[in-house]
BALOBA-1460 file (C-alpha; in Angstrom, 3 decimals):
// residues 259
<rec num="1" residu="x" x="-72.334" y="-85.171" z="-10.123"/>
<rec num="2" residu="x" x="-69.544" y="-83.470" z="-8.131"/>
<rec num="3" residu="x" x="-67.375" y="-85.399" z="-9.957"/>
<rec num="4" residu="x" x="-68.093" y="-84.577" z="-13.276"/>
<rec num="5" residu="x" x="-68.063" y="-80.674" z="-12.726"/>
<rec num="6" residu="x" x="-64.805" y="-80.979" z="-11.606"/>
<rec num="7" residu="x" x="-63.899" y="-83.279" z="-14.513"/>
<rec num="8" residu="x" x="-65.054" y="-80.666" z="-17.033"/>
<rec num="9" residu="x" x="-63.249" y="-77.399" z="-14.902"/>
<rec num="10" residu="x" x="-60.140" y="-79.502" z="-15.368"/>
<rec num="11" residu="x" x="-61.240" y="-79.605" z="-19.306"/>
<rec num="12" residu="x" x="-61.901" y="-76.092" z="-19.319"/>
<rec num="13" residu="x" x="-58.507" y="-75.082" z="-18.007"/>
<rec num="14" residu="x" x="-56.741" y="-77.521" z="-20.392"/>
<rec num="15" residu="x" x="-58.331" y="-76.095" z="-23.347"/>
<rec num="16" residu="x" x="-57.279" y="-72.183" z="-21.942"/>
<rec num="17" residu="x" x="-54.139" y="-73.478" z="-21.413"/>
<rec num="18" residu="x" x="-53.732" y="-74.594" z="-25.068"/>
<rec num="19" residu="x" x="-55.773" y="-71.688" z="-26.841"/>
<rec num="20" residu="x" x="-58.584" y="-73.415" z="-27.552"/>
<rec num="21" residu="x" x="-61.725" y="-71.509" z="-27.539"/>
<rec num="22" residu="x" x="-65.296" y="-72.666" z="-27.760"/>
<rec num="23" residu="x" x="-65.812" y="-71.182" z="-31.051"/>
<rec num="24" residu="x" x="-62.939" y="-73.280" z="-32.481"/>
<rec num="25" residu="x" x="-64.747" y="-76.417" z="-31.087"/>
<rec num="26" residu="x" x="-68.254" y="-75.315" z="-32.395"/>
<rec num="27" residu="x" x="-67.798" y="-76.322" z="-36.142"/>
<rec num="28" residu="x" x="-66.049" y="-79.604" z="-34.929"/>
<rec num="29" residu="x" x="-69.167" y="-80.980" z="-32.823"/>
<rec num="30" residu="x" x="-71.898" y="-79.652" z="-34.988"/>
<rec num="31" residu="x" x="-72.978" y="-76.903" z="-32.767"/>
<rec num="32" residu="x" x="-73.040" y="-73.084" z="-32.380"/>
<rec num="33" residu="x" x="-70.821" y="-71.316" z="-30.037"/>
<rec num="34" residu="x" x="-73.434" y="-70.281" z="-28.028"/>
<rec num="35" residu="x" x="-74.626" y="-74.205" z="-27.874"/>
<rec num="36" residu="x" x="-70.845" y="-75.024" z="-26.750"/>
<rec num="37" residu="x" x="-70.717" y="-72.507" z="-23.758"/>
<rec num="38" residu="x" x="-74.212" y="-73.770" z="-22.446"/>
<rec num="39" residu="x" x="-72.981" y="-77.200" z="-22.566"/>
<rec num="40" residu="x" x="-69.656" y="-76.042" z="-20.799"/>
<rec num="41" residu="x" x="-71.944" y="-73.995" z="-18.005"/>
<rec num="42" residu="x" x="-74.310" y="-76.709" z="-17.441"/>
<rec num="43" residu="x" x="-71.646" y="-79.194" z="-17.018"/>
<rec num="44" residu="x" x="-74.054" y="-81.391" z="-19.832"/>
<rec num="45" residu="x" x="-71.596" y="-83.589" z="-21.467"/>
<rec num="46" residu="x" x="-71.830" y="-87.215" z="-23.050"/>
<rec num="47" residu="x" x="-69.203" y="-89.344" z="-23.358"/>
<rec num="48" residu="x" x="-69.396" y="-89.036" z="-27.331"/>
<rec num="49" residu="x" x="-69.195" y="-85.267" z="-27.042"/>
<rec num="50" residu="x" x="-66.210" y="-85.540" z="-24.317"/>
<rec num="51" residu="x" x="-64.094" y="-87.545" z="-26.634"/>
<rec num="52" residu="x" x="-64.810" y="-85.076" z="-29.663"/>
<rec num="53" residu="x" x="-63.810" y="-82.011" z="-27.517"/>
<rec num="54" residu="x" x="-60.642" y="-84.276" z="-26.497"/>
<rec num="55" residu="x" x="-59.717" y="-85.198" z="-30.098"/>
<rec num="56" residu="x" x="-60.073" y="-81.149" z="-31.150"/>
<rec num="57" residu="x" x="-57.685" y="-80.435" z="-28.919"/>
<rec num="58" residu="x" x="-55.464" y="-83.155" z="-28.846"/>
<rec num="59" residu="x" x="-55.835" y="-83.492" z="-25.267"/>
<rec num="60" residu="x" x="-55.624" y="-87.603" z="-23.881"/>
<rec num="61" residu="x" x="-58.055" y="-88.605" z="-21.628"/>
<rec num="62" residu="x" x="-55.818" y="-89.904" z="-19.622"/>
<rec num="63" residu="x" x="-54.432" y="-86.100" z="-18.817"/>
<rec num="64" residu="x" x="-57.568" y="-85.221" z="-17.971"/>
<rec num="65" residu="x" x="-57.587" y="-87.394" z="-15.458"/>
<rec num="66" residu="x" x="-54.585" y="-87.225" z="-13.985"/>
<rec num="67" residu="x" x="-55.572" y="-83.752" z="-13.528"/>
<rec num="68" residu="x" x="-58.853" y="-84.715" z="-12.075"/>
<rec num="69" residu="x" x="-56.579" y="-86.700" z="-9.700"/>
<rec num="70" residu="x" x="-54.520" y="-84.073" z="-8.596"/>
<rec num="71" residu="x" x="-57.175" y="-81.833" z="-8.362"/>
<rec num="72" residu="x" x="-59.338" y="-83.564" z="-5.668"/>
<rec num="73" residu="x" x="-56.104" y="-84.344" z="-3.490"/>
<rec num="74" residu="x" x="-56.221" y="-80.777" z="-2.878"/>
<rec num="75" residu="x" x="-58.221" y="-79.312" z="-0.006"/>
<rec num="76" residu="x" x="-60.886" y="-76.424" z="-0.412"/>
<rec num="77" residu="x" x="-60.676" y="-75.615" z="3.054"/>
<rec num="78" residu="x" x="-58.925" y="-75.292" z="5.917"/>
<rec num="79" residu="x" x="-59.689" y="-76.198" z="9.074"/>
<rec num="80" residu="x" x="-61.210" y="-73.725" z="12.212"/>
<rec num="81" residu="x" x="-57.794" y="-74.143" z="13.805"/>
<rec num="82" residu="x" x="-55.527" y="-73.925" z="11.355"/>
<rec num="83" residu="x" x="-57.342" y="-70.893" z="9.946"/>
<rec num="84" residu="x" x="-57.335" y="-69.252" z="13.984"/>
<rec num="85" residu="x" x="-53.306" y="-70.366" z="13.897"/>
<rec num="86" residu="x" x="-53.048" y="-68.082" z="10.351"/>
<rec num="87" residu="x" x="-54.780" y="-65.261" z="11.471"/>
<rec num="88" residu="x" x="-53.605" y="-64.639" z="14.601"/>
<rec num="89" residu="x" x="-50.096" y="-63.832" z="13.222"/>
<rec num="90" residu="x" x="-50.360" y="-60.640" z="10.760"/>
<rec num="91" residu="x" x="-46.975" y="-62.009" z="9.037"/>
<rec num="92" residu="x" x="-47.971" y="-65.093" z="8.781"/>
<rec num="93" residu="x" x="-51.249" y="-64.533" z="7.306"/>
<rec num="94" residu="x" x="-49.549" y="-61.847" z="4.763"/>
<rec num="95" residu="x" x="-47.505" y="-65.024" z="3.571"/>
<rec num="96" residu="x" x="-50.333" y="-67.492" z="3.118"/>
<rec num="97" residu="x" x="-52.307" y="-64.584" z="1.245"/>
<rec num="98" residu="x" x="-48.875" y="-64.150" z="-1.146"/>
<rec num="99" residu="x" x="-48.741" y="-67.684" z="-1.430"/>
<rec num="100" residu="x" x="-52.329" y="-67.782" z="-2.469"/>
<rec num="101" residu="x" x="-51.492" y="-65.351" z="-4.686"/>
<rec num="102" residu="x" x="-49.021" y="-67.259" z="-6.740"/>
<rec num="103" residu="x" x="-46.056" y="-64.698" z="-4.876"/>
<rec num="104" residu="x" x="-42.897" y="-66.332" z="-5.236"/>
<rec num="105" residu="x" x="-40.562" y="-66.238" z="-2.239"/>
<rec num="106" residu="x" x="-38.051" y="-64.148" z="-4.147"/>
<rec num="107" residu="x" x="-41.148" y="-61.640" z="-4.870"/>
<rec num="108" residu="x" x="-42.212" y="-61.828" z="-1.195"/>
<rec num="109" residu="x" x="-38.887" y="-61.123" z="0.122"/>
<rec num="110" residu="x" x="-38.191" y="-58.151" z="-2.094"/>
<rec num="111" residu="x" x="-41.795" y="-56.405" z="-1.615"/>
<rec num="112" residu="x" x="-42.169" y="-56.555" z="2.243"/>
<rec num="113" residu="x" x="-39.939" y="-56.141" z="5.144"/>
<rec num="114" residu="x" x="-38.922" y="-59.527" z="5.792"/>
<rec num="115" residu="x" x="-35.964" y="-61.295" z="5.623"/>
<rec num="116" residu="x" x="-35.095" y="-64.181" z="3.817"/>
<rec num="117" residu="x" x="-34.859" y="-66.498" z="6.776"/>
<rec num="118" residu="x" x="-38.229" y="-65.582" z="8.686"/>
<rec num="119" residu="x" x="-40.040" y="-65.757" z="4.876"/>
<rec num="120" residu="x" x="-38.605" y="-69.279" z="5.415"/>
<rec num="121" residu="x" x="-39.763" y="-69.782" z="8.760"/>
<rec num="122" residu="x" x="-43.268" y="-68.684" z="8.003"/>
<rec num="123" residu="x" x="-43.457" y="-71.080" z="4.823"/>
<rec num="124" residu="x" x="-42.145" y="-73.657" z="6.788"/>
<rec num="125" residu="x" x="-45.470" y="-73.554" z="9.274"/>
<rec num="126" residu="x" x="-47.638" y="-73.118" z="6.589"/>
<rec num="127" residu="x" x="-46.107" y="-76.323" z="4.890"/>
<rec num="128" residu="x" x="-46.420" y="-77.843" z="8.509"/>
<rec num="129" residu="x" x="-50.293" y="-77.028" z="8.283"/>
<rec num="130" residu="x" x="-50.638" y="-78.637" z="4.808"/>
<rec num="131" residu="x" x="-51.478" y="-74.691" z="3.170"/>
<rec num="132" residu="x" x="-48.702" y="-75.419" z="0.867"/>
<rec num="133" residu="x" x="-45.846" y="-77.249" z="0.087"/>
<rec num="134" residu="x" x="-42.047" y="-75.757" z="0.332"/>
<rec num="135" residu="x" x="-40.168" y="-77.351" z="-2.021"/>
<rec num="136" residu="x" x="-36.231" y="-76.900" z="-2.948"/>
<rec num="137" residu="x" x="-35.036" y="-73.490" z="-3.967"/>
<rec num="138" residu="x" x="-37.521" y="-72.308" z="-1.532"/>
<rec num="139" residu="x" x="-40.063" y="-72.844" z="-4.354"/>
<rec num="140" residu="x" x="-43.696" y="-72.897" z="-2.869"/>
<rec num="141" residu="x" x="-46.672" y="-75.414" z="-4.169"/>
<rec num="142" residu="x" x="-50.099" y="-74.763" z="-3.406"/>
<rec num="143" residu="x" x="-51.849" y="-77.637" z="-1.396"/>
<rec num="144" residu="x" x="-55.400" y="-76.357" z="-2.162"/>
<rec num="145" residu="x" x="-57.496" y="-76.309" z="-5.006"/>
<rec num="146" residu="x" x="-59.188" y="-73.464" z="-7.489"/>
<rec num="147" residu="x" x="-62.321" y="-73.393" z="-5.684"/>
<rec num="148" residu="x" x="-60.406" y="-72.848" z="-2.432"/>
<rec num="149" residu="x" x="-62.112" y="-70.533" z="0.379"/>
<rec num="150" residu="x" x="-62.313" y="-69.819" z="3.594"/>
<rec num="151" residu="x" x="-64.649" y="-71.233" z="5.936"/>
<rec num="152" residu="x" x="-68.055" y="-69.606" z="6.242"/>
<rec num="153" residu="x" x="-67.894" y="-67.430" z="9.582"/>
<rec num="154" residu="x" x="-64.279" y="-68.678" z="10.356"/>
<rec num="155" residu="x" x="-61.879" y="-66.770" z="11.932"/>
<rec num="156" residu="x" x="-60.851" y="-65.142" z="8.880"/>
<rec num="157" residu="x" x="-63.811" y="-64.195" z="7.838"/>
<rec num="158" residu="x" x="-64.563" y="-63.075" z="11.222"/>
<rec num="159" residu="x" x="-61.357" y="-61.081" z="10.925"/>
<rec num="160" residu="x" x="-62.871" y="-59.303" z="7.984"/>
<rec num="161" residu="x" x="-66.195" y="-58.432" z="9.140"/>
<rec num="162" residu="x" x="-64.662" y="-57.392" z="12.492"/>
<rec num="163" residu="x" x="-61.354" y="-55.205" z="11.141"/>
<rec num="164" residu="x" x="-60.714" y="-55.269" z="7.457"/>
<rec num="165" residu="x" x="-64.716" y="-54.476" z="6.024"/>
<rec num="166" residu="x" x="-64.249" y="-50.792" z="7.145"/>
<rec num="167" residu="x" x="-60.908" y="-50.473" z="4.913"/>
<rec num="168" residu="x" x="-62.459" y="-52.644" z="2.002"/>
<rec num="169" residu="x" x="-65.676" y="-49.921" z="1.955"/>
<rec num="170" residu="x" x="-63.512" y="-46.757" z="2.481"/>
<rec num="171" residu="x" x="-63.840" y="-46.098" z="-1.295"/>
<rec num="172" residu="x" x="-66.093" y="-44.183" z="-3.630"/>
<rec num="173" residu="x" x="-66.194" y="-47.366" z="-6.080"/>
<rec num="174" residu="x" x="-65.871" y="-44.727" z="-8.917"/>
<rec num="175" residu="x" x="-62.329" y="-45.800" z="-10.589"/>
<rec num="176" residu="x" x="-62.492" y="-47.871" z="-13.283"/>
<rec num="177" residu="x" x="-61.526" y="-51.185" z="-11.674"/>
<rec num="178" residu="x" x="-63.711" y="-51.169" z="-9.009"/>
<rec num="179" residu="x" x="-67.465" y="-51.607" z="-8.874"/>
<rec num="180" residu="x" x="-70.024" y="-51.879" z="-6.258"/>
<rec num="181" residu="x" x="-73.607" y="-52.263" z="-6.863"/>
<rec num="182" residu="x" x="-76.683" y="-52.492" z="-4.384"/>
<rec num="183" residu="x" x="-79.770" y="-54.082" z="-5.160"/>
<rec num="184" residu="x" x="-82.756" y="-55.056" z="-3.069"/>
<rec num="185" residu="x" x="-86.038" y="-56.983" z="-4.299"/>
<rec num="186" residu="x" x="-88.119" y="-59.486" z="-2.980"/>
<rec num="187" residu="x" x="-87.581" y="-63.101" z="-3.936"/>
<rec num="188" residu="x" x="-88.985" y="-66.735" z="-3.199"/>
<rec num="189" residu="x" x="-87.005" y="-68.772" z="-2.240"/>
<rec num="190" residu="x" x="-86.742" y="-70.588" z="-5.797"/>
<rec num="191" residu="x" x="-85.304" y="-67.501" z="-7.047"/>
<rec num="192" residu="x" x="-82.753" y="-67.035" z="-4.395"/>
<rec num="193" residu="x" x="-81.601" y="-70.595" z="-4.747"/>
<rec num="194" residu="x" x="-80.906" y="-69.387" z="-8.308"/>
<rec num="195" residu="x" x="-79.131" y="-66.350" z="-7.656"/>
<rec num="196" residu="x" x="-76.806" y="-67.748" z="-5.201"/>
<rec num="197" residu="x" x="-75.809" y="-70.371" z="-7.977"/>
<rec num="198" residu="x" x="-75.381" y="-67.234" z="-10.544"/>
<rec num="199" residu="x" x="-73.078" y="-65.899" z="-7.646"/>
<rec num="200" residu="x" x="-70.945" y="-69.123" z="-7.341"/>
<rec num="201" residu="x" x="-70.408" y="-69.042" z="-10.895"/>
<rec num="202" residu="x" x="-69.030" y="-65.306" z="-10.527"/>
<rec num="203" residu="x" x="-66.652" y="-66.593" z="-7.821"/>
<rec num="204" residu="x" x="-65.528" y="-69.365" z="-9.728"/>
<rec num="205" residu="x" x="-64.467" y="-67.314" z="-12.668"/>
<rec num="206" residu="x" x="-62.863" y="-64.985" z="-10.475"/>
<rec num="207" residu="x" x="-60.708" y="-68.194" z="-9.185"/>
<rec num="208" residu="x" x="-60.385" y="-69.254" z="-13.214"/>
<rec num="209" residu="x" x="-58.797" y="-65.698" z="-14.272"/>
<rec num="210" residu="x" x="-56.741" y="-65.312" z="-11.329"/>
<rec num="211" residu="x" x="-55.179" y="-68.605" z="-11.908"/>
<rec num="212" residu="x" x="-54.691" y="-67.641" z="-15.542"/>
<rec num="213" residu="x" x="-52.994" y="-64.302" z="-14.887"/>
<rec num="214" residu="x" x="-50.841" y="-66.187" z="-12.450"/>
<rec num="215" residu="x" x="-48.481" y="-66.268" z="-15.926"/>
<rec num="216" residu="x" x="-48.210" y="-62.261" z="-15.710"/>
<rec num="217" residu="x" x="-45.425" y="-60.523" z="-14.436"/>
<rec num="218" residu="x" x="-45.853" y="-59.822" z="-10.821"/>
<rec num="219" residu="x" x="-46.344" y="-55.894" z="-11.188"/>
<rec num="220" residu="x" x="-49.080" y="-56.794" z="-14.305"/>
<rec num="221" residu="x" x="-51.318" y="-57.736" z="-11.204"/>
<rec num="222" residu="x" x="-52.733" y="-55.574" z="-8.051"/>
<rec num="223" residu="x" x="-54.287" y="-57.723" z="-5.349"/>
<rec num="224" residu="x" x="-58.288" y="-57.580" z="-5.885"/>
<rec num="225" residu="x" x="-61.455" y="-58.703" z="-3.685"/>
<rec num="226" residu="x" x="-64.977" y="-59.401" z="-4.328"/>
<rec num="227" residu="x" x="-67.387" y="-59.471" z="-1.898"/>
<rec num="228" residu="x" x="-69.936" y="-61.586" z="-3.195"/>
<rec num="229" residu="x" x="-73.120" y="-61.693" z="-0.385"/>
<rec num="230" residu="x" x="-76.299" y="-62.306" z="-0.432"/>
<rec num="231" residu="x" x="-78.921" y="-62.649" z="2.569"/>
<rec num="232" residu="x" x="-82.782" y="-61.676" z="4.195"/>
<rec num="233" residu="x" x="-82.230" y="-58.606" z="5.406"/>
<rec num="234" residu="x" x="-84.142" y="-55.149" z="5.943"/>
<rec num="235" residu="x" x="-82.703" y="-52.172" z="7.533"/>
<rec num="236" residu="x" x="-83.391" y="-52.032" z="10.963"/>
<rec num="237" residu="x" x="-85.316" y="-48.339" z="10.730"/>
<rec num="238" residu="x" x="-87.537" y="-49.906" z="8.163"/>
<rec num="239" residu="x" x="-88.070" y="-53.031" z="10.486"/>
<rec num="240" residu="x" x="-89.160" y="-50.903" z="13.254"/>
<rec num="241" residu="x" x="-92.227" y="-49.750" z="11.596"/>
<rec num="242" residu="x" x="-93.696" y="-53.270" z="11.120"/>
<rec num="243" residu="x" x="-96.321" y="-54.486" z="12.398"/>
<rec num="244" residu="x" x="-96.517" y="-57.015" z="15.627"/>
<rec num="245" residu="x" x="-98.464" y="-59.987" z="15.115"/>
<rec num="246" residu="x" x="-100.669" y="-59.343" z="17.944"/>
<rec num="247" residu="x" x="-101.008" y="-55.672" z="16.584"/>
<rec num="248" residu="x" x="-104.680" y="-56.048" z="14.996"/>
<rec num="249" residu="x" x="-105.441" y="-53.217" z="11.711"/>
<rec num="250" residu="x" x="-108.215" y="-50.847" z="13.381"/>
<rec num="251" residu="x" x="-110.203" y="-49.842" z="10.571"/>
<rec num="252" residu="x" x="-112.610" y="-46.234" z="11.615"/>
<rec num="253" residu="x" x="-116.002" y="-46.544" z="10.353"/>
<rec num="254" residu="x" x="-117.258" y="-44.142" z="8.008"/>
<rec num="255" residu="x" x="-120.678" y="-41.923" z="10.033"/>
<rec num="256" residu="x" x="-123.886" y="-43.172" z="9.130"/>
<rec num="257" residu="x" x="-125.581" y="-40.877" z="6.146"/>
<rec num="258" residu="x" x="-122.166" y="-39.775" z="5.171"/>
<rec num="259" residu="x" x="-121.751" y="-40.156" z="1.448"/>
């Protein structure tokens, strides 16, 4: 199963990357555009449809999966200590953030106060920690994948809850690229399970358009985070008031004759 997702996100990014859209493969396989983006979203191909999509867009299969190939050679995560060795060196961690970025060295080197030959040092340990690799011309390759993160409760993301969540909240959320929206319900667990796989989606095409406006002049793009969460939680002054278990409801008798 895991396999075939990723074989149809390396479709979906072969047909962006040739202008194809799903409404100019609708009329081709019989279907209506709406059909076409389910069938994209639930990952709910046949081999019959998969070579029709392939011959619309005059892609080979045998791109695809080369691409697949590539694609799964990449790591989506790194590990606890090589994410500690990142973090605990502000420089360094601006690099592997610019280099996750699609940054060029040349870009790097112009926008922040260092020099040429420490932006090499610094790419040089990342490359050492398999982050990315630095090619000739000081060109930098990416050694993870689209769907790259960092580990749940790592130390980065330990770094952010401890340091960096006060500076990503000190905003009104009122321009109009930025957005923040708090909603609280009660769910079973079904319906959680579904909204967390509504949020992954979100994340993922947050990964998909960032890769695609990797092709945008560097000052087209401003560095952007979501903050996608979701979790059982009640504020502690509401928690407070509940009831213990042992606490038994005393219920006060109406007096006799009273009406």
């Amino acid at each position: 199963m895991a396999h075939s997702a990723a074989l149809v996100e390396v479709l979906k990014r072969e047909l962006r990357a040739r202008g194809v859209k799903y409404a100019d493969l609708a009329p081709h396989l019989g279907l209506s555009e709406a059909s076409v983006k389910r069938m994209f979203s639930r990952h709910d191909f046949t081999l019959t449809r998969l070579d029709q999509i392939c011959g619309c867009a005059k892609i080979d299969f045998s791109e695809l999966a080369r691409a697949l190939a590539r694609e799964e050679s990449l790591i989506s995560q790194l590990t606890e200590q090589q994410e500690k060795e990142i973090v605990a060196d502000k420089t360094l961690f601006l690099v592997a953030v610019c280099a996750l970025n699609h940054v060029t060295f040349e870009q790097i080197v112009n926008k922040y106060e260092i020099s040429a030959a420490e932006c090499v040092r610094l790419l040089t340990r990342l490359d050492r920690l398999k982050f990315i690799e630095l090619q000739p011309g000081n060109r930098i390759r990416l050694l993870v994948s689209r769907t790259f993160a960092w580990l749940p409760d790592g130390p980065i993301q330990r770094y952010f809850k401890e340091q960096a969540h006060t500076e990503f909240f000190r905003s009104r959320f009122n321009r109009v690229d930025e957005f923040m929206l708090v909603v609280n319900g009660m769910l079973s667990k079904g319906s959680s399970a579904k909204i967390i796989e509504k949020l992954k989606r979100v994340a993922l095409e947050f990964s998909e358009l960032h890769n695609e406006d990797v092709r945008l002049p560097l000052e087209q793009r401003s560095a952007m985070s979501v903050l996608v969460a979701l979790r059982p939680w009640e504020l502690e002054a509401f928690a407070e008031l509940r009831r213990r278990p042992q606490q038994a409801v005393r219920t006060i008798s109406p007096p006799r004759g009273s009406a």
